[in-house]
MOPAC internal coordinates of N, CA, C and O (Angstrom, degrees):
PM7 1SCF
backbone

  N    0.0000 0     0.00 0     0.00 0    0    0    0
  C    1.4479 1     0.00 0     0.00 0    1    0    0
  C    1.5327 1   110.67 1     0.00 0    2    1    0
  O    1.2310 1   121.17 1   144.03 1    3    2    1
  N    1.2184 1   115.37 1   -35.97 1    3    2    1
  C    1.6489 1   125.23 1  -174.50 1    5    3    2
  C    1.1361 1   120.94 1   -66.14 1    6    5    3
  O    1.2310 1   125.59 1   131.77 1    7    6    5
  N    2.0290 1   106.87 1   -48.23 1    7    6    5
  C    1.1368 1   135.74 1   173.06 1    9    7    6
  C    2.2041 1   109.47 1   -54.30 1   10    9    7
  O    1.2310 1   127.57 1   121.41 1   11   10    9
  N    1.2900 1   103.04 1   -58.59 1   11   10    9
  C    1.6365 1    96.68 1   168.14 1   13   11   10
  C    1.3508 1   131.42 1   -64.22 1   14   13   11
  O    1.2310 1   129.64 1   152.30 1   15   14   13
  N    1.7986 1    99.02 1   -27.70 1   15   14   13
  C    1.6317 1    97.30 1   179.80 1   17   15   14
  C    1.6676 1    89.95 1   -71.08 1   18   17   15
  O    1.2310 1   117.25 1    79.10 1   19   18   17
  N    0.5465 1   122.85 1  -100.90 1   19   18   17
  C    1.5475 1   124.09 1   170.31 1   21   19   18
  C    1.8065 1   117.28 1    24.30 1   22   21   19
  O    1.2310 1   123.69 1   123.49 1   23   22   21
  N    1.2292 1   110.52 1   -56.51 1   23   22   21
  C    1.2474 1   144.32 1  -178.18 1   25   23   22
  C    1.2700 1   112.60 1   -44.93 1   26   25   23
  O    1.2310 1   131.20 1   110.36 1   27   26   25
  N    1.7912 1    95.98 1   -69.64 1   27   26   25
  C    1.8654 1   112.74 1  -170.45 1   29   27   26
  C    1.7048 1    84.05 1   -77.30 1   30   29   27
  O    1.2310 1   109.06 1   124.90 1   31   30   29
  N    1.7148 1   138.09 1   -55.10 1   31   30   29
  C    1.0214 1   119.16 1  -165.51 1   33   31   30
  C    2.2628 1   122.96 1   -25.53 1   34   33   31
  O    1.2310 1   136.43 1   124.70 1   35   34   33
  N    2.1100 1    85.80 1   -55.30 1   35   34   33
  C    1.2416 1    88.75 1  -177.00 1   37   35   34
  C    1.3650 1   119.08 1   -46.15 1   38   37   35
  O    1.2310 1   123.90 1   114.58 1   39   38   37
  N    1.6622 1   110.13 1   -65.42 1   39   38   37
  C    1.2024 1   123.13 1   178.21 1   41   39   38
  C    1.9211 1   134.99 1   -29.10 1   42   41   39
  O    1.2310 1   135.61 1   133.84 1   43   42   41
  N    1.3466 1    87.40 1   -46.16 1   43   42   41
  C    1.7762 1    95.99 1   171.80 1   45   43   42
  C    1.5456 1   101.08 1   -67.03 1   46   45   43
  O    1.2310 1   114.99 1   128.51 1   47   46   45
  N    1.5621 1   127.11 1   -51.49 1   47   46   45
  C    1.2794 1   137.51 1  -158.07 1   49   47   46
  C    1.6990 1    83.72 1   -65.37 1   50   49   47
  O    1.2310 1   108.49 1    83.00 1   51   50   49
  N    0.8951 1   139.13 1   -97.00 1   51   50   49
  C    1.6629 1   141.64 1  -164.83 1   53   51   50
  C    1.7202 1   122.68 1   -35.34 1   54   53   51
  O    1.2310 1   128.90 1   147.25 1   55   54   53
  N    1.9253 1   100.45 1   -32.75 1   55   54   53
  C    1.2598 1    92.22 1   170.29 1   57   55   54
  C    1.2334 1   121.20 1   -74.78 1   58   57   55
  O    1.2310 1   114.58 1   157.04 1   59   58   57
  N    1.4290 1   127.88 1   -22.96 1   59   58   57
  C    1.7951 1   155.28 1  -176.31 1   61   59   58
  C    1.3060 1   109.18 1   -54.72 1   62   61   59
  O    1.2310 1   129.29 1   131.55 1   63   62   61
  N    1.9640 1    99.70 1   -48.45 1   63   62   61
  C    1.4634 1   112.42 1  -167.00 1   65   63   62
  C    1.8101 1   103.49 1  -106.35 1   66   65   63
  O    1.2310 1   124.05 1   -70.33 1   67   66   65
  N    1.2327 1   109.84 1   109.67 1   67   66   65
  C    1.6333 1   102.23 1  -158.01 1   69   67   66
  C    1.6319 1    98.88 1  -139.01 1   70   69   67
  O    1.2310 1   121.48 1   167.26 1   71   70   69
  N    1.4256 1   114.78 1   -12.74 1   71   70   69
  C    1.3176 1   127.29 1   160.26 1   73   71   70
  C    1.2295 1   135.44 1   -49.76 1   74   73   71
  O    1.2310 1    97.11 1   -69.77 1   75   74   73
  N    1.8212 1   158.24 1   110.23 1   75   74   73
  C    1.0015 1   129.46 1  -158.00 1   77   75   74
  C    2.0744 1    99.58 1  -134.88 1   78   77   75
  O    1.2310 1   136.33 1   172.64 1   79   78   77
  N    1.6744 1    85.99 1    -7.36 1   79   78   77
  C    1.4407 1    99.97 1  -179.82 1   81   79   78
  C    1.7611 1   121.03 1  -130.51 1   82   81   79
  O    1.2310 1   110.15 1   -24.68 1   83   82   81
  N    0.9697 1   136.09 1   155.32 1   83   82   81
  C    1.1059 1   155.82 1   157.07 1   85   83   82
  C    1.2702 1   127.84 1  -101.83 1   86   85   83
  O    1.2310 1   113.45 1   -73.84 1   87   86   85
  N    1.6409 1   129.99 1   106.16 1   87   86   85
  C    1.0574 1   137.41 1  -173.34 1   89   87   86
  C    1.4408 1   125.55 1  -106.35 1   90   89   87
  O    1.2310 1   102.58 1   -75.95 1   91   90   89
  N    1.2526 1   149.52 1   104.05 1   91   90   89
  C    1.5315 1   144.31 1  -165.91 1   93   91   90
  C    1.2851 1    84.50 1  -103.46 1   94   93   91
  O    1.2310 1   110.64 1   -48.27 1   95   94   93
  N    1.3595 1   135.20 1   131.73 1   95   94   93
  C    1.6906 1   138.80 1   131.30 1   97   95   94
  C    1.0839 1   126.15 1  -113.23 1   98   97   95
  O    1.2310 1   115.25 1   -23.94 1   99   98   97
  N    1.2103 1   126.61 1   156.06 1   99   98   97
  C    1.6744 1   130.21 1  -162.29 1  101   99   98
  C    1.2985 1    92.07 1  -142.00 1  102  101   99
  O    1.2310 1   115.71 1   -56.96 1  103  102  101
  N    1.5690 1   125.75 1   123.04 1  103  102  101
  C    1.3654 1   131.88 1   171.79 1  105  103  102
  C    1.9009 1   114.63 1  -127.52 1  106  105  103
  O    1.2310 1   138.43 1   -39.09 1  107  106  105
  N    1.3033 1    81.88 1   140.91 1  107  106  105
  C    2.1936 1    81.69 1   174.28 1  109  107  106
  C    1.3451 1    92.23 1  -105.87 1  110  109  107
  O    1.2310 1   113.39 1   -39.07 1  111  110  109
  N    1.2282 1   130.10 1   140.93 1  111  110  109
  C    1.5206 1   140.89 1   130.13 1  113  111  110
  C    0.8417 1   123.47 1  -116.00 1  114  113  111
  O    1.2310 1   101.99 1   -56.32 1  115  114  113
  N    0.8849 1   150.51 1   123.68 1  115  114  113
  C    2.1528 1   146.87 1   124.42 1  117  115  114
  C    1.6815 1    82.24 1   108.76 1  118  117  115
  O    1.2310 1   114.56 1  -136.18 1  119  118  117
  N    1.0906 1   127.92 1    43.82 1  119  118  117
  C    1.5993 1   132.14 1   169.35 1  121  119  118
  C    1.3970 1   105.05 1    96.52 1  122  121  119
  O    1.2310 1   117.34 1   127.16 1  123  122  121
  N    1.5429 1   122.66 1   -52.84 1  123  122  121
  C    1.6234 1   130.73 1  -175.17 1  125  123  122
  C    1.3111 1    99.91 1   -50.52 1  126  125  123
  O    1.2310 1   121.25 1   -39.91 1  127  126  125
  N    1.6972 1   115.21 1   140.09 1  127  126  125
  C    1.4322 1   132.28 1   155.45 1  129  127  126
  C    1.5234 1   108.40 1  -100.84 1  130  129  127
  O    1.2310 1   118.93 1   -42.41 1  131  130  129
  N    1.4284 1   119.65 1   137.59 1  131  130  129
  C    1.6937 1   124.24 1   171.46 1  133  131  130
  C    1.2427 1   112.08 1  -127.41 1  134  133  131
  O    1.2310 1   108.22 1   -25.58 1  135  134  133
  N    0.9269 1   139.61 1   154.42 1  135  134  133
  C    1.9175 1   142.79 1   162.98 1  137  135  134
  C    1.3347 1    96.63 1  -132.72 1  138  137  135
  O    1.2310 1   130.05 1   -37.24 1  139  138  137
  N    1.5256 1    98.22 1   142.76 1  139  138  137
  C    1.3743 1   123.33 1   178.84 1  141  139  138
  C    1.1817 1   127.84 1  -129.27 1  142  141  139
  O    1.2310 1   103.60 1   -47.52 1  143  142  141
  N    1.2441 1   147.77 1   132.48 1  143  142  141
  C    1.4303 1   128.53 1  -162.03 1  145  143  142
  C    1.9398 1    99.53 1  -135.61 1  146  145  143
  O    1.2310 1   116.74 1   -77.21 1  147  146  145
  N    1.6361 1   123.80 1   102.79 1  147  146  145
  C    1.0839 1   124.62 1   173.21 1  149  147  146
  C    1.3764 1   125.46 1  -120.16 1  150  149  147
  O    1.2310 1   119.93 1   -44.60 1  151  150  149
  N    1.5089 1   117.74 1   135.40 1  151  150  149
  C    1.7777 1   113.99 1   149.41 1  153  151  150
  C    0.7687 1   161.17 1   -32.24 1  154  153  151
  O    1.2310 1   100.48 1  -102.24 1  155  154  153
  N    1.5652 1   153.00 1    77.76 1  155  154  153
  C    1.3972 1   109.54 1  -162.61 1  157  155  154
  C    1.5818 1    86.24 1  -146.39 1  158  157  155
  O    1.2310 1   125.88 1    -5.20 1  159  158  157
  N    1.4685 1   106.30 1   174.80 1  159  158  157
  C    1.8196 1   123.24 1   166.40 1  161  159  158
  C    1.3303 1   115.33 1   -38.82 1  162  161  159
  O    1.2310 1   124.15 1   114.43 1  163  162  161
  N    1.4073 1   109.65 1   -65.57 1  163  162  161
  C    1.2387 1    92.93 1   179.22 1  165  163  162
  C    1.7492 1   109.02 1  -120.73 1  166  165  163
  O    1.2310 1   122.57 1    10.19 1  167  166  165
  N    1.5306 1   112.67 1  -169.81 1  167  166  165
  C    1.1896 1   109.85 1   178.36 1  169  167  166
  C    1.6011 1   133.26 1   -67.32 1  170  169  167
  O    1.2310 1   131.76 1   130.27 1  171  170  169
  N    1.2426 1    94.90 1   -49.73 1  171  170  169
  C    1.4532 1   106.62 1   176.82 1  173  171  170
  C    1.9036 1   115.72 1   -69.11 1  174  173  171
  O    1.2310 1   129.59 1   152.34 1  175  174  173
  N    1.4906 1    99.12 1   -27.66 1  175  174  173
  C    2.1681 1    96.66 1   148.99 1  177  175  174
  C    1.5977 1   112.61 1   -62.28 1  178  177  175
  O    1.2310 1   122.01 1   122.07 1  179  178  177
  N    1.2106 1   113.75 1   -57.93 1  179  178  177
  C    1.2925 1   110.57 1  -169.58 1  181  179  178
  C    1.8522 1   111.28 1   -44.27 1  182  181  179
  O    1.2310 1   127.55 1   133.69 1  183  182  181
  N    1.8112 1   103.06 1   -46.31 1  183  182  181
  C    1.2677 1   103.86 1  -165.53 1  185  183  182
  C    1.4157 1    99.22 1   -58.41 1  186  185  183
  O    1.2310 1   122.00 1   117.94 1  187  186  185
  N    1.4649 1   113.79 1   -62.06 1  187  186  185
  C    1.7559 1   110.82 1  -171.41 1  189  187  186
  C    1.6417 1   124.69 1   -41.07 1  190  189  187
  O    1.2310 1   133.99 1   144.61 1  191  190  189
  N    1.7857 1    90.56 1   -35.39 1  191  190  189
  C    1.7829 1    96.31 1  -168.59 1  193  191  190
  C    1.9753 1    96.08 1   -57.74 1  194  193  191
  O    1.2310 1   127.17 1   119.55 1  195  194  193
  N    1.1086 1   103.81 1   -60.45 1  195  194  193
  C    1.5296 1   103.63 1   160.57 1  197  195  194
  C    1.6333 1   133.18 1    -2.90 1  198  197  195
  O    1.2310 1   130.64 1    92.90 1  199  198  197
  N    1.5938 1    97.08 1   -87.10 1  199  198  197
  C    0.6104 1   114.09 1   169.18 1  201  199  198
  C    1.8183 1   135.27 1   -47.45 1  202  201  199
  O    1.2310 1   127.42 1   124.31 1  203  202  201
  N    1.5401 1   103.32 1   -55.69 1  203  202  201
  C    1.5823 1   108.51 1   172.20 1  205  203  202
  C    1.3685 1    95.78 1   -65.42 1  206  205  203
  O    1.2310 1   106.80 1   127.74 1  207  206  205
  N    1.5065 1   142.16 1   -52.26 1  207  206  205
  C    1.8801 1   126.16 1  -172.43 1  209  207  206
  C    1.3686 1    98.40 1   -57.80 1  210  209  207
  O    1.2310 1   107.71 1   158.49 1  211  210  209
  N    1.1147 1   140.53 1   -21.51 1  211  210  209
  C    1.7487 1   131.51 1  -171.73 1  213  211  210
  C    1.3729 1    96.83 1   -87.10 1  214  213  211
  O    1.2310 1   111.03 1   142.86 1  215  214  213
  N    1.2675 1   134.49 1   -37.14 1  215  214  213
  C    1.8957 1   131.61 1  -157.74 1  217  215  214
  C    1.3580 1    91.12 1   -89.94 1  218  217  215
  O    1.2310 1   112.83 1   150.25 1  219  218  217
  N    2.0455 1   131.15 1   -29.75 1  219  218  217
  C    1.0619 1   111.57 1  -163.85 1  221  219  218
  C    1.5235 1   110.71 1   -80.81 1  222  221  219
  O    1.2310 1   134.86 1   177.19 1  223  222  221
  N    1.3381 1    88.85 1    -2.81 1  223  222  221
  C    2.0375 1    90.83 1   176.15 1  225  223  222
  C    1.6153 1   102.45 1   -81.44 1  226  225  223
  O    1.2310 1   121.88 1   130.30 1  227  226  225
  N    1.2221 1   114.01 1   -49.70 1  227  226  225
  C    1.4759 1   121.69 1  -144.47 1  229  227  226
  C    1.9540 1    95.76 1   -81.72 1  230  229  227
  O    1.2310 1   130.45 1   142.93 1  231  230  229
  N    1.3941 1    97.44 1   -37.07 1  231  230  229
  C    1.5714 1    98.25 1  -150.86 1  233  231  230
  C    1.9377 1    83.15 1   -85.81 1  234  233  231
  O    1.2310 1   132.15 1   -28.49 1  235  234  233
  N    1.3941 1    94.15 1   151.51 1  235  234  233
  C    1.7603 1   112.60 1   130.79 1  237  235  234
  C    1.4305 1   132.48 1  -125.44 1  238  237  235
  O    1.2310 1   125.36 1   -39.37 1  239  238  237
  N    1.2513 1   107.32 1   140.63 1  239  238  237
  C    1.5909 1   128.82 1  -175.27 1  241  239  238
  C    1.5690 1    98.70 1    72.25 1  242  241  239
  O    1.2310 1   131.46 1    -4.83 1  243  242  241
  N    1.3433 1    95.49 1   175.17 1  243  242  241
  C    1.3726 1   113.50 1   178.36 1  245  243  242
  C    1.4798 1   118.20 1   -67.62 1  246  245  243
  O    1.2310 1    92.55 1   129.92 1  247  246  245
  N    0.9319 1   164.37 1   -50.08 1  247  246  245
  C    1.3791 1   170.65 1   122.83 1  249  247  246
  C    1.4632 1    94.20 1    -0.64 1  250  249  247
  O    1.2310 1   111.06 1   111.29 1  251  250  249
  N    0.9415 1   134.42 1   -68.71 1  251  250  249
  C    1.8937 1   120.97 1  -167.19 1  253  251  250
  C    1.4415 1    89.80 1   -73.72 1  254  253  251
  O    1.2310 1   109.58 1   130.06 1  255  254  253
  N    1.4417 1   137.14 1   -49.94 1  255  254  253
  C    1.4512 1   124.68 1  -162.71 1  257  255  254
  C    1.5240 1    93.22 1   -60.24 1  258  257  255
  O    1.2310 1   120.04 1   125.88 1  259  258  257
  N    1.2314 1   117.53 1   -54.12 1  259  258  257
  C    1.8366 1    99.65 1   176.14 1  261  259  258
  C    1.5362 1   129.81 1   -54.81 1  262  261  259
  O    1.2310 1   121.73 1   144.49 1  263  262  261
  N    1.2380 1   114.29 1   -35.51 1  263  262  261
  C    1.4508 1   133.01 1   163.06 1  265  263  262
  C    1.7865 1   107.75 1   -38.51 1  266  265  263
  O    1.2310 1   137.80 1   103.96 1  267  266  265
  N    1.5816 1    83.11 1   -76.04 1  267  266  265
  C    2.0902 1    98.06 1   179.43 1  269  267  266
  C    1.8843 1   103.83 1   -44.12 1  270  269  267
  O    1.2310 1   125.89 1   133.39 1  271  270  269
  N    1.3128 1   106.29 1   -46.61 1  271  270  269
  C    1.3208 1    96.59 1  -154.86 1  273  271  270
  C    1.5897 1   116.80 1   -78.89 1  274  273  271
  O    1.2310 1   123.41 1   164.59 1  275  274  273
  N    1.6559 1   111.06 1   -15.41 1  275  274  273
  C    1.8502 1   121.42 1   155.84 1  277  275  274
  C    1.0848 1   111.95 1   -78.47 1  278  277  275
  O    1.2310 1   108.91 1   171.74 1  279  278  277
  N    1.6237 1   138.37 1    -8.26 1  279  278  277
  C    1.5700 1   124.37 1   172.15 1  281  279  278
  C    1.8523 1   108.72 1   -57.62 1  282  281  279
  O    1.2310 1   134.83 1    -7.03 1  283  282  281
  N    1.4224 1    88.92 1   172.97 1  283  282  281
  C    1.2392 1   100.50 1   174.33 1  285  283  282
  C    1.7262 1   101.55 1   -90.35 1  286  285  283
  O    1.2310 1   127.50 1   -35.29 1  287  286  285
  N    1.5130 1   103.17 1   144.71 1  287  286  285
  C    1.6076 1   115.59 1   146.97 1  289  287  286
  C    1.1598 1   125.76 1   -37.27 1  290  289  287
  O    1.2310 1   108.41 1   -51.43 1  291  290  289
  N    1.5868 1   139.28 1   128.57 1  291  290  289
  C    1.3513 1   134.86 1   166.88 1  293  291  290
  C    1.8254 1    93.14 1   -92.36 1  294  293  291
  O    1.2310 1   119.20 1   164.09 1  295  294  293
  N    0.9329 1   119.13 1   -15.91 1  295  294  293
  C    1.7267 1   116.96 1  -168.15 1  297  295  294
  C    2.0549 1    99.38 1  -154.35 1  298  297  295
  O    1.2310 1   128.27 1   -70.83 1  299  298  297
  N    1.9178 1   101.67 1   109.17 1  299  298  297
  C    1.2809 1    79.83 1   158.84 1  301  299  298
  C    1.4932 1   102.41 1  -137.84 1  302  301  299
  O    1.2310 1   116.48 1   -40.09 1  303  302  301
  N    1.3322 1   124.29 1   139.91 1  303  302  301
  C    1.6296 1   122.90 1   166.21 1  305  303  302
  C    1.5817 1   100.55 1  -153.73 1  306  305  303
  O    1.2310 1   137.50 1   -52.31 1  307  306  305
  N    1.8567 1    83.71 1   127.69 1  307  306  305
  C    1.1553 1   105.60 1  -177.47 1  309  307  306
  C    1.5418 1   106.15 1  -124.03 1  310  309  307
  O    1.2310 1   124.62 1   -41.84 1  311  310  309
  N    1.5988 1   108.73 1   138.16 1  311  310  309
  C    1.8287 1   106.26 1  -174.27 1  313  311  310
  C    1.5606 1   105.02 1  -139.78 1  314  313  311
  O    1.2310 1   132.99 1   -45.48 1  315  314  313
  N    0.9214 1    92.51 1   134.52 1  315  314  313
  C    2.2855 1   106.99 1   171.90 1  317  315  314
  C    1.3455 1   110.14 1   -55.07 1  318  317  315
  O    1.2310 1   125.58 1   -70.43 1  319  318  317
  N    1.4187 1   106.89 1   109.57 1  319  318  317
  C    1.8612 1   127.36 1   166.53 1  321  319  318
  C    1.2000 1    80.08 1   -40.56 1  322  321  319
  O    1.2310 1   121.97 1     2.67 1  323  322  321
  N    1.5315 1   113.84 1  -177.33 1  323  322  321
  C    1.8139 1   147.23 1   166.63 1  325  323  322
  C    1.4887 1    90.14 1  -145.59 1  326  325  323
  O    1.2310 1   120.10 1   180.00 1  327  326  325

């Protein structure tokens, strides 16, 4: 009984904690500045998750969201959860 409570405890705790990065990006488009700050597994998710939540403010339609999302960063720092 100890051994399963135990078990599912881990399991919820690890699926919860699934983050391994921290991403800040700062983007200009079309004059607007945004910063975004996301989670993810790995780094290069974290950077994009960033990135696409920052273009979905700045950009409209598809063509600028693709536009926004090949610019360069005005701000990027990314650091390893524990």
């Amino acid at each position: 009984m100890t051994g399963s409570l135990l078990f599912v405890a881990l399991t919820i705790y690890r699926s919860l904690h699934v983050a391994g990065y921290r991403c800040s990006v700062c983007l200009d488009f079309r004059g607007a500045q945004v910063c975004r700050t996301v989670e993810g597994p790995t780094e290069p998710e974290a950077r994009m998750g960033a990135t696409t939540n920052a273009c979905a403010y700045l950009a409209e339609g598809v063509t600028d969201r693709m536009a926004c999302e090949r610019s360069s960063p005005t701000k990027l720092d990314c650091t390893a959860l524990n």
